[in-house]
Legacy VTK file of the C-alpha trace (Angstrom):
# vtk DataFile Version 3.0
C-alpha trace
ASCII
DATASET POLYDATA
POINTS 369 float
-129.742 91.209 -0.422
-126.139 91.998 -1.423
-123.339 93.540 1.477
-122.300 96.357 -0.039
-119.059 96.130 1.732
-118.893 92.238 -0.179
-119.793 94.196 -3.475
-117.058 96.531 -2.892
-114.621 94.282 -1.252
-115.112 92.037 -5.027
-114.666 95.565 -6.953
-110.987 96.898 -4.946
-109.202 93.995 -4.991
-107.700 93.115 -8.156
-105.963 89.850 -9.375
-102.450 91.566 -10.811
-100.522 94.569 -10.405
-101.715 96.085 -13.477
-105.367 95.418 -13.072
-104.687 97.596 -9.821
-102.504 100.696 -10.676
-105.124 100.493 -14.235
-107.937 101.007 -11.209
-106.028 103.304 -9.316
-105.389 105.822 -12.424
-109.264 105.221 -13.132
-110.256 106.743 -9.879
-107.967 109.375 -9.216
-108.926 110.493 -13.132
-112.723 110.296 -12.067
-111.914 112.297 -8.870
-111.415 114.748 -10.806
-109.471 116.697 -8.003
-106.671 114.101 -7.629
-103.102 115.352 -9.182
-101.491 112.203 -10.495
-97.758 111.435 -10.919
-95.610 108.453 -12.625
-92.826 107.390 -10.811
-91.625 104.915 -14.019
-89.124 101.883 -12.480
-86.661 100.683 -14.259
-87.851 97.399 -13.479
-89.808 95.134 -15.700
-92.829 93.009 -15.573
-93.022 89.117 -16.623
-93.866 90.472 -19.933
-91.387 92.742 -19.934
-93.816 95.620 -19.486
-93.582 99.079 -17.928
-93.683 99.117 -14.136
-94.200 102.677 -12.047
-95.359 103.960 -8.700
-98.323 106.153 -9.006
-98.832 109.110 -7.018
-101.731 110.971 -6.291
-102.329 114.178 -4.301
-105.519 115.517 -2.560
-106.388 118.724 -0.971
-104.100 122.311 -1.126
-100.730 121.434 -1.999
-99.590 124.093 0.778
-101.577 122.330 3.843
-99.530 121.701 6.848
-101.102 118.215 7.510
-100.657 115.640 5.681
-102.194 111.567 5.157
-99.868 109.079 2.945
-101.372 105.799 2.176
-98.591 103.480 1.381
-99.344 100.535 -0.160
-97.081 97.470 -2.016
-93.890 98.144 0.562
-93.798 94.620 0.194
-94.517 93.604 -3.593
-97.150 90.950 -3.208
-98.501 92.355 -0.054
-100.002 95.112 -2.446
-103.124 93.539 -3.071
-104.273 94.857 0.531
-102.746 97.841 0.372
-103.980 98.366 -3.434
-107.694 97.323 -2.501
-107.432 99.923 0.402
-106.464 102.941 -1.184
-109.228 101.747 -4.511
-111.597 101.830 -1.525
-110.896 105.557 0.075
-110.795 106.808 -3.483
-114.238 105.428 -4.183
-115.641 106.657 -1.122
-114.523 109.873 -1.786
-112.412 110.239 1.312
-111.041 113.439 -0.475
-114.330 115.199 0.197
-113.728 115.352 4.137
-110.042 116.920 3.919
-110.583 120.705 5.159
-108.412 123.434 3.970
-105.348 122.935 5.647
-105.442 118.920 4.891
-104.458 116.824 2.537
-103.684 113.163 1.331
-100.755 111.580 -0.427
-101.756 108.089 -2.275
-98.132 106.297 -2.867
-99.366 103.225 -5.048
-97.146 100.302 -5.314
-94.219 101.645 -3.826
-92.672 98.212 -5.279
-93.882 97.468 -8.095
-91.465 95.157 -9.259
-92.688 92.735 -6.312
-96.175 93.735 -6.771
-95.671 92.544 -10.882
-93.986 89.288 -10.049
-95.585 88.519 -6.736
-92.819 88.841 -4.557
-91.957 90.308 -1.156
-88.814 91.916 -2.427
-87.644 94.181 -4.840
-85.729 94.054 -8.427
-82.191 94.237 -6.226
-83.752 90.775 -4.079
-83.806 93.429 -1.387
-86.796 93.435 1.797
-87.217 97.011 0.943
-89.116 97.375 4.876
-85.329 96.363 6.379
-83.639 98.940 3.491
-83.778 102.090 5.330
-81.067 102.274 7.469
-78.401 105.004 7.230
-76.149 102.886 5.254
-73.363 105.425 5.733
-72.874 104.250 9.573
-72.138 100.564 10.478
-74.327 97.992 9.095
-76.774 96.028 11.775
-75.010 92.642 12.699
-77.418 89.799 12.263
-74.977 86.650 13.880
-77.617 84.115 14.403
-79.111 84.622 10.442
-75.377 84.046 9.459
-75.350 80.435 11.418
-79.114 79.693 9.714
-78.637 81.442 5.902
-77.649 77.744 4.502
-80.712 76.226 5.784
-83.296 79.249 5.885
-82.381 78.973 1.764
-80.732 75.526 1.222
-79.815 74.365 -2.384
-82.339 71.921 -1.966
-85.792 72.049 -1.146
-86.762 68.882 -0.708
-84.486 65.662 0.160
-81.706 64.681 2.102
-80.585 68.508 1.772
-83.758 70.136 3.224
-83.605 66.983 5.563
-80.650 68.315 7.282
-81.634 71.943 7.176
-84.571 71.644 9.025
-82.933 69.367 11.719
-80.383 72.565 12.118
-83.458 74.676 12.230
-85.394 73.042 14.601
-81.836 72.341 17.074
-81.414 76.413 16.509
-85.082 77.147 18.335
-84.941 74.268 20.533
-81.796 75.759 22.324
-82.095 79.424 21.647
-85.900 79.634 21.792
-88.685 80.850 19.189
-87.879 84.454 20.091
-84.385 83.954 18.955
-85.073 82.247 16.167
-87.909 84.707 14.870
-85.453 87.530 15.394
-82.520 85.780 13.363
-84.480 84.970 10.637
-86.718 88.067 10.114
-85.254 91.132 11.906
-82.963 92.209 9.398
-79.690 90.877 7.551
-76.896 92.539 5.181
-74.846 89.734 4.103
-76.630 87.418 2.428
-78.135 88.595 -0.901
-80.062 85.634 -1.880
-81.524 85.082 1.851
-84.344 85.996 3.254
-84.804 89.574 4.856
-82.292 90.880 2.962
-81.267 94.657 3.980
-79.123 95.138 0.829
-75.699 97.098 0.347
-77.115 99.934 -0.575
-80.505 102.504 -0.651
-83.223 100.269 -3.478
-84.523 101.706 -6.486
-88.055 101.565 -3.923
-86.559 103.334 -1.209
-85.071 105.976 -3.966
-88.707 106.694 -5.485
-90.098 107.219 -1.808
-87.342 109.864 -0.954
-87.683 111.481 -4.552
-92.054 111.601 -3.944
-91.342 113.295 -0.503
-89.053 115.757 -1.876
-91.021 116.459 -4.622
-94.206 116.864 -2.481
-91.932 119.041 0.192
-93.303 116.554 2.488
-90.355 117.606 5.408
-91.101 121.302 5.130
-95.054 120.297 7.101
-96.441 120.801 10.438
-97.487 117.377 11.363
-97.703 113.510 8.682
-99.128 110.667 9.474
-98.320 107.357 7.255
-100.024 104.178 6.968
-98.144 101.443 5.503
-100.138 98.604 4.573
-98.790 94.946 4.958
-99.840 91.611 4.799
-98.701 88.456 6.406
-98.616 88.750 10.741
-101.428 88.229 12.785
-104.976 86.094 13.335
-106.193 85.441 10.090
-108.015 89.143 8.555
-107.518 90.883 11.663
-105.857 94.643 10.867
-103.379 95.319 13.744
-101.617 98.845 13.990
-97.995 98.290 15.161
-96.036 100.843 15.415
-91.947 100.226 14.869
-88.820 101.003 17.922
-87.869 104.027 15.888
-90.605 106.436 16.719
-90.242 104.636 20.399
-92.468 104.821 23.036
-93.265 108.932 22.087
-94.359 107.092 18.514
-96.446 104.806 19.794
-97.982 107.496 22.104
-98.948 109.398 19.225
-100.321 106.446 17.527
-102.240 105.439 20.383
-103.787 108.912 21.117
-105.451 108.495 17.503
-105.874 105.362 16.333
-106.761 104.125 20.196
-105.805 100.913 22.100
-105.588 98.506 19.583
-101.523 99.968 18.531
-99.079 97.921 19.607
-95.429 98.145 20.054
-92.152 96.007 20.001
-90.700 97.491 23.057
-93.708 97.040 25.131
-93.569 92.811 23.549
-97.295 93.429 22.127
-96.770 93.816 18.388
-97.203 90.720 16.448
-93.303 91.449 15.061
-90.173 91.361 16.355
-87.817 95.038 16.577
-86.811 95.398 12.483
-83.278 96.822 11.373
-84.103 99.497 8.562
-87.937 100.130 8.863
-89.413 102.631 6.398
-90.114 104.256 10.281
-86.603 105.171 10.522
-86.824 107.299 7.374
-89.883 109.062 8.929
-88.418 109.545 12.138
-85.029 110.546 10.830
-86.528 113.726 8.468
-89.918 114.286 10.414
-88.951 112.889 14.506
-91.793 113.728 16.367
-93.696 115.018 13.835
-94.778 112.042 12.751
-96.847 109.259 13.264
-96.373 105.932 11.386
-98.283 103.059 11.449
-98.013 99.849 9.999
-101.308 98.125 9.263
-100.655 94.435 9.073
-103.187 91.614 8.086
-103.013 88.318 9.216
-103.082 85.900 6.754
-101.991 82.037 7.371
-99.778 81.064 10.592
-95.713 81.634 9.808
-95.159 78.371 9.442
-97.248 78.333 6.668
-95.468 80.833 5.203
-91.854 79.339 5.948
-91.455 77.157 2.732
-92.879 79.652 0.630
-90.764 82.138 1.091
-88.072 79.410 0.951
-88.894 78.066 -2.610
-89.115 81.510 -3.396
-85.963 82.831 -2.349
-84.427 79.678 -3.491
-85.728 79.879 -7.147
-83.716 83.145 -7.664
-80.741 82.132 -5.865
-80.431 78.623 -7.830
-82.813 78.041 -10.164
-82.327 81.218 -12.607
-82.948 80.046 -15.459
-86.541 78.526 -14.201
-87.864 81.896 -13.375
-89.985 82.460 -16.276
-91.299 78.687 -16.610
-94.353 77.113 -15.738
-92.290 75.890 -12.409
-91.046 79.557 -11.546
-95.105 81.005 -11.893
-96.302 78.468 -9.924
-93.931 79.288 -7.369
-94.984 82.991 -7.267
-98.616 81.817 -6.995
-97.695 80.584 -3.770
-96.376 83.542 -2.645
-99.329 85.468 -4.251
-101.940 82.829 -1.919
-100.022 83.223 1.241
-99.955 86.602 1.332
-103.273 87.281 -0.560
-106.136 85.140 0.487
-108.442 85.445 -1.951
-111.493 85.003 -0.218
-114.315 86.767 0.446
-114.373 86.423 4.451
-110.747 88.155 4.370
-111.583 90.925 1.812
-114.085 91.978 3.735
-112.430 92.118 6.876
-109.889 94.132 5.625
-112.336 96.940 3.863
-113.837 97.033 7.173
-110.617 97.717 9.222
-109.410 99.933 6.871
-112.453 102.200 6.492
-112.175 102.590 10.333
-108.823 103.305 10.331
-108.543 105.858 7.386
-111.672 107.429 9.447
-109.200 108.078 12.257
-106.471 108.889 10.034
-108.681 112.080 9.046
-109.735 112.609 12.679
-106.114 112.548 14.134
-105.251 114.855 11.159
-107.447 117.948 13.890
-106.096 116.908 16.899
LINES 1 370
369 0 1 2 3 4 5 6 7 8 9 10 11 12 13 14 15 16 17 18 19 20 21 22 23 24 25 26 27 28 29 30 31 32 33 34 35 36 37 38 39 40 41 42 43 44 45 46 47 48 49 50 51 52 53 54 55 56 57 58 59 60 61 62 63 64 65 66 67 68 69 70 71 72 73 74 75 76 77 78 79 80 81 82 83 84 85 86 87 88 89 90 91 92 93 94 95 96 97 98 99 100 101 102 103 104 105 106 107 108 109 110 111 112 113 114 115 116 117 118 119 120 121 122 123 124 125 126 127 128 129 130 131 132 133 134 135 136 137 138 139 140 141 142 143 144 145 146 147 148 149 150 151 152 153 154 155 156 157 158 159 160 161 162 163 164 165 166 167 168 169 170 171 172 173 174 175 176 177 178 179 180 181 182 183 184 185 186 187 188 189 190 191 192 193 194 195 196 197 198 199 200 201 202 203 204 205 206 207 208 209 210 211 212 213 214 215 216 217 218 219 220 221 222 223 224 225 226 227 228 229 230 231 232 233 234 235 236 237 238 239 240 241 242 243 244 245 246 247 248 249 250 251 252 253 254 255 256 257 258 259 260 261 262 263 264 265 266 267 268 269 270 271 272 273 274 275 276 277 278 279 280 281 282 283 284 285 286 287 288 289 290 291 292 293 294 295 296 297 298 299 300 301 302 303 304 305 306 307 308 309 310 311 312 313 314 315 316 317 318 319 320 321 322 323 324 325 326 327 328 329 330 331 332 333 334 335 336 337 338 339 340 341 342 343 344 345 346 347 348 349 350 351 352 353 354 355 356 357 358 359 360 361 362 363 364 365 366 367 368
């Protein structure tokens, strides 16, 4: 006999961005109660096709409470996120939302990453380290600017990669792994081409996010709570709800009060990530403070050091290999990418449908309390 969660897990995920958003409009058109929006990019695909974030709204457009489903923060951790929201929609999840609920679907926030497999967007930006108020003083990232030449070397294999992994491994042998993890992935605004990258400047992303909640007059409501969905931290398939150091220890109260135990938090040391510069939390908490509760559900994939080199050839490819981008050599680095951060395997899949069905459940749940 067949799982049905197997059989669905096979039928959310999809193998590209556009098999997903063409799934997404499918089931919000089916829903028949879903109001769908187009948030076109100006961004293209590897075929030089249209790219958007699609919206869809569920429930009285004047409720008080509100669910967002995020999904595709990070391009080619969309699949999850994608797969996810395919799944609520299909289950109808918009049949439990009582009068004064409703639920805002935000598909492929980044599409650009989504469409070309990567975790950043058209401006090479980390668009989960972009939201910082860039009119104050930028975060200061010193250790990152003593790594950048070896996190992304001109090389990636040789005498060149040689030495920057002997700097690398001198770096967390005398300042620790903490250290190092927090140099390389909390945040960094001076290196366009490196990894983590903050950016100069609010993304095109970050932009379509503040235009949706405007348009939906998401600051003008009672209570929100957002689930971001992201791939890449963590035991292999397990769904862990960390909450980020701008809500602070109220946040993760909140967080904790519905989604139970399982949150975690950087400033207690239990999340699986170090404390991030420029969350999408600190937009949250800036227009909605306590208001608001914000989760990021992250899915463990492969181990980080797994994940090290591909990030590195990937980052590397646009920053010196330009013209190889579109090549046979540029797609099959984006494959990697794609594989680390999407395991395409049935165990995983399922896991994830699983975690996520529990979670929406007390996403709907903490919407009454």
């Amino acid at each position: 006999m067949n799982d049905p969660v197997v059989e669905a897990a096979n039928e959310r995920f999809s193998s590209n961005y556009f098999e997903a958003r063409e799934k997404f409009r499918d089931y919000v058109a089916k829903s028949t109660t879903g109001q769908a929006a187009v948030y076109k990019s100006p961004a293209r695909g590897p075929g030089e096709e249209e790219l958007s974030t699609d919206v869809a709204w569920f429930g009285d457009r004047r409720a008080t409470k509100i669910g967002i489903l995020v999904s595709a923060t990070h391009g080619a951790e969309g699949y999850c996120g994608s797969a996810a929201q395919l799944d609520w929609l299909a289950r109808r999840g918009y049949e439990s939302l009582k009068s004064d609920e409703a639920m805002l679907l935000i598909h492929a926030l980044n599409p650009y990453g989504f469409a070309w497999d990567r975790r950043v967007t058209q401006e090479g930006c980390d668009l989960n380290r972009n939201f910082v108020d860039f009119t104050r003083s930028l975060p200061r990232n010193d250790a990152y600017d003593l790594l950048a030449d070896y996190l992304v070397p001109r090389e990636i294999d040789g005498p060149v990669l040689a030495v920057a992994e002997e700097a690398i491994d001198k770096f967390r042998k005398e300042h620790g792994e903490l250290a190092y993890r927090k140099a390389r992935s909390s945040g960094q605004y001076r290196h366009p081409t490196g990894m983590f990258f903050g950016g100069f400047g609010p993304t095109t992303a970050r932009q379509t996010l503040e235009r949706i909640v405007s348009d939906y007059d998401i600051e003008a409501r009672k209570f929100v709570l957002i689930i971001d969905y992201h791939t890449g931290l963590g035991p292999y398939g397990y769904g862990e709800l960390q909450c980020e150091q701008a809500s602070g220890m109220s946040g993760y109260r909140r967080a904790r009060d519905i989604f139970g135990l399982s949150v975690t938090s950087p400033d207690l040391g239990t999340s699986s990530a170090v404390v991030l510069n420029g969350t999408q939390d600190d937009y949250w908490q800036r227009l909605l403070g306590d208001r608001h509760v914000y989760v990021c559900l992250e899915f463990g994939t492969y181990p980080p050091e797994a994940g090290r080199p591909v990030m590195r050839a990937d980052h590397w490819l646009y920053a010196y290999r330009q013209t190889e981008i579109e090549t046979a050599f540029g797609a099959q680095i984006r494959e990697r990418v794609k594989q680390h951060f999407y395991p395409d395997r049935p165990d995983w899949k399922e896991m994830v449908l699983y975690r996520c069905r529990q979670v929406h459940r007390q996403m709907i749940e903490g919407l009454r309390k």
